[in-house]
N, C-alpha and C positions, 0 to 999 in steps of 0.2 A: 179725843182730838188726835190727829195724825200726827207726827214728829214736825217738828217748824225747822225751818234749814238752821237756826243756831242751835238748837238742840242737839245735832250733827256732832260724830268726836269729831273733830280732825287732827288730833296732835300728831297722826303718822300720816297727815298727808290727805287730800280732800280725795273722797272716792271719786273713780274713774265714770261714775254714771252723771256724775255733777259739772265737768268738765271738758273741753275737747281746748285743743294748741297746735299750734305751726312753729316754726323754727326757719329765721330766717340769718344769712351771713351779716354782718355790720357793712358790709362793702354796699349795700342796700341805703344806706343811711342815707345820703348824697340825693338817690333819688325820691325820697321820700319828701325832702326835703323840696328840692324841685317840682315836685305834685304840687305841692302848699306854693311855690312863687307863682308858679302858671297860674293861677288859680287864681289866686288874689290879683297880679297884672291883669286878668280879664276882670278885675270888677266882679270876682261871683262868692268873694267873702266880704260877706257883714262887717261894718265898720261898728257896730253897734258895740259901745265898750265894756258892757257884761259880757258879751264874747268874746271881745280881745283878749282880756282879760284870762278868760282861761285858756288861752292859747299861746300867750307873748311870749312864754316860755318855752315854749318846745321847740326846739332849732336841730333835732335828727342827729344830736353830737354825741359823742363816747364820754362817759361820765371822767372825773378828775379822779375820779375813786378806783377806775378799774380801766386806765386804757389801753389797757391790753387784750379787750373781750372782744371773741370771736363770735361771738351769735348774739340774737336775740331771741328772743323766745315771748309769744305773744297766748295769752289764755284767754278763752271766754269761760265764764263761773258761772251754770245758771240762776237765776235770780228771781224765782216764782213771784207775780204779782200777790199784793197783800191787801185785805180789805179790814178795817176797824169802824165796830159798832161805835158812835158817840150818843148819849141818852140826853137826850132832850124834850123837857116840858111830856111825858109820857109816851115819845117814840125814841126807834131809834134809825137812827143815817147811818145805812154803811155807804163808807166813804173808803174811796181806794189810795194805796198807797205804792208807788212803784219803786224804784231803787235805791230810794231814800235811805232805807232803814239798815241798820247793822247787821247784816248775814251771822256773821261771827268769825269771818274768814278774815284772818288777819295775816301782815306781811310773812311774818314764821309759818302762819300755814301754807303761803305758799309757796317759798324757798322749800320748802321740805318736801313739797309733791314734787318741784324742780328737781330737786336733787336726788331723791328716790323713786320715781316714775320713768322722769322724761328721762335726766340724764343716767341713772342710776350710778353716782359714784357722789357720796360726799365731798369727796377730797377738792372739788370745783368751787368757784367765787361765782355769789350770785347778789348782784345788784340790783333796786328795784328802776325801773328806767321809765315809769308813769306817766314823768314832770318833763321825761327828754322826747315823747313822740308822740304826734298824736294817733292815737290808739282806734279810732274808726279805719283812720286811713289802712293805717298798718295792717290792722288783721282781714282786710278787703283785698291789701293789695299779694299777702301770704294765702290768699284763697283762704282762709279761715272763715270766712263770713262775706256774704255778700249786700251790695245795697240796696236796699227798697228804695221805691218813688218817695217817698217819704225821708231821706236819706240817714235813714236807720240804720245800722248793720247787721243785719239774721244771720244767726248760727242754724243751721238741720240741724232739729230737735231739740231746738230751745228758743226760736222764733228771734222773738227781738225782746225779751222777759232775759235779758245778761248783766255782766259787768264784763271788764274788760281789764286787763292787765299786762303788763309789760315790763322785761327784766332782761338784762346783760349778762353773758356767762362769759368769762376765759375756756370753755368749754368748746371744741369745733365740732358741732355736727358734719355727718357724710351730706346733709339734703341741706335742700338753700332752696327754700317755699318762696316763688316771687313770680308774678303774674299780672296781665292788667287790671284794673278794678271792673267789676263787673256788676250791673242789678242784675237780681233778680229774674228768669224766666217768667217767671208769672206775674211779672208787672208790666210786661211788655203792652201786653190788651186789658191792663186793670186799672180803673182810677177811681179806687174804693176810696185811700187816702185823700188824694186831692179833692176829691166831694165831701169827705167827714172833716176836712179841716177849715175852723171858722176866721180864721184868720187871711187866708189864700198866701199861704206864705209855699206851698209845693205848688213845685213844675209839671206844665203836662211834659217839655221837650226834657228835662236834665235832672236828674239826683242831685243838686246841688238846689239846697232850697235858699227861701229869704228869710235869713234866723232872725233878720231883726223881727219878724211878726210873727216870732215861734211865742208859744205863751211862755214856756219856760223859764225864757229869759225876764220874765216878767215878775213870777208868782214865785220862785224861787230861791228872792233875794229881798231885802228890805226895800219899804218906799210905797207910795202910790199906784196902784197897777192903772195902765194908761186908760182913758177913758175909750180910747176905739175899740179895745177887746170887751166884748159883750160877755156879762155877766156869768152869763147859760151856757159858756164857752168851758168853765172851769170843772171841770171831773175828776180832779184828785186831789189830796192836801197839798201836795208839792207838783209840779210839774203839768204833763199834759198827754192825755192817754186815749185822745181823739182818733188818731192815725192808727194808733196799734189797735186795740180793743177788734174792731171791722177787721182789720188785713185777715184778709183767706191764710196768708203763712202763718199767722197766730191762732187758728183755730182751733185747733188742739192743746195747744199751752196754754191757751188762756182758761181753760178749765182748771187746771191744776192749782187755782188761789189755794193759797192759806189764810188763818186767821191773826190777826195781832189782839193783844190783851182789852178788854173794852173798856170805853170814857166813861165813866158815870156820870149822873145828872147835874151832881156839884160839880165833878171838872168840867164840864161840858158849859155851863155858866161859867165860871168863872173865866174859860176862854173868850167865851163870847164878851163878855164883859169887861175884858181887858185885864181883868183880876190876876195875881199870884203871889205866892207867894212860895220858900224854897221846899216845902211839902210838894205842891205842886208840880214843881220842875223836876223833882225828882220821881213821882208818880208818871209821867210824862214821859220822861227818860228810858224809863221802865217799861211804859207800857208801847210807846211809839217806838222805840229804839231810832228815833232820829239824830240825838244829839247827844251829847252827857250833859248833866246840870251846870256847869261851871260855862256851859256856852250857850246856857236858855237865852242868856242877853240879847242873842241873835237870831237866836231861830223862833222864840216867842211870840214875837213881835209877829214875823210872817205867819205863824200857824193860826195867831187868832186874824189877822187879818185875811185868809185864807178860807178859815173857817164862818167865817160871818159871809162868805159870799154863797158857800156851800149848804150853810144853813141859815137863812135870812130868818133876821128878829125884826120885831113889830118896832 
């Protein structure tokens, strides 16, 4: 089996083939911020409150902890799609799994590529600023990525298969990366998305979609998934992989899956089933690397209800 991205050292810093960054000044913050009022004043963000929700924070400010920081600094980490076998009744489902799952790239690894790649000098304060922007906009508007119809953000050479991160330095770059938001060239004449997506939630006229009928926000989170989204809609344990999978930009990345460790027959029941117990969640833990055990409480609950749509029982 090939090396899985946690397998990866990074303790000196994630290697340079794993990631690409821009660097923008703070004096940027204002307008980022302004993207997001325009935006909402026309009515083209989602009131839908699982979306608020990840967003009510972000207000484009200079942290308490560092306001004295000169740049920001925005990373995309690629993030290979993941597929895991679950065995049931004598076959097995691969089931995909997209960004869910724990890389192994944690905050220390990535101050540490910050500070010896980007910036090369330890001696700099690096804050993580995740919770202070939102991280689409930003790396669209640093020309780091740009947006599909779908309103994804593609990185060249690693599609829309990322993460996405963002951090404050008291460090001043010579370069200030800041430009309009741009889609995509080859979305101009393409509506591979807007035809793969069963919800109609993408625009033919605008990158700015309608999240409330993103499945996402659906299958993601505890609760009922609404009855308008159809069944045969759902492609992955968490999230929705409709849009990407088709996009011509992802056609090269999306070969590059790796594997995640496989569900045996007993686990594979006992999700279905609604069963568990703390063996289980830790099997789980281990092998999905979606959550640690101490927070099965919550993500449990979604994965067997998830899972039973993905694999219907009698």
């Amino acid at each position: 089996m090939k090396t899985r991205i946690w397998e990866t050292d990074f303790e000196n810093g994630i290697p340079e083939s794993m990631y690409k960054y821009r660097v923008m000044s703070v004096k940027h913050l204002r307008e980022l911020q302004d993207d997001f009022e325009t935006i909402d004043a026309e009515g083209k963000v989602s009131n839908n409150p699982v979306f608020r929700s990840y967003i009510q924070e972000k207000k484009h400010h200079l942290p308490d902890s560092l306001p004295d920081a000169k740049s920001v600094i925005v990373i995309a980490v690629f993030t290979p799609l993941m597929t895991v076998d679950f065995h049931h009744e004598g076959k097995i489902h691969e089931i995909m799994v997209s960004h869910y799952y724990d890389d192994g790239i944690t905050e220390d690894h990535l101050k540490t590529t910050i500070l010896n790649n980007i910036i090369g000098d330890n001696q700099y304060r690096v804050e993580n600023a995740t919770m202070h922007v939102l991280l689409k906009r930003l790396a669209v508007r640093t020309g780091l990525g740009k947006y599909g119809r779908n309103n994804i953000c593609y990185v060249e050479g690693m599609g829309s298969f990322l993460k996405l991160f963002a951090f404050f330095t008291d460090f001043e770059f010579d370069e200030d990366n800041w430009q309009d938001a741009e889609m995509m060239d080859s979305c101009n004449n393409c509506k591979v998305c807007l035809k793969q997506c069963p919800t109609g939630s993408i625009s033919d006229d605008s990158f700015v979609i309608d999240v409330g009928k993103c499945i996402p926000l659906y299958n993601e989170v505890p609760g009922e998934i609404p009855d308008w989204i159809d069944p045969g809609s759902h492609t992955a344990l968490m999230g929705c992989l409709r849009c990407q999978l088709p996009c011509p930009a992802n056609s090269d990345i999306a070969t590059q899956t790796q594997k995640l460790d496989p569900i045996t027959e007993d686990e594979t029941k006992m999700i279905l089933d609604g069963n568990s117990d703390e063996n289980l969640y830790q099997s789980l833990s281990e092998k999905l690397r979606m959550f640690k055990p101490e927070h099965a409480y919550y993500y449990f609950p979604v994965i067997a209800r998830n899972l039973r749509v993905l694999i219907p029982t009698e």
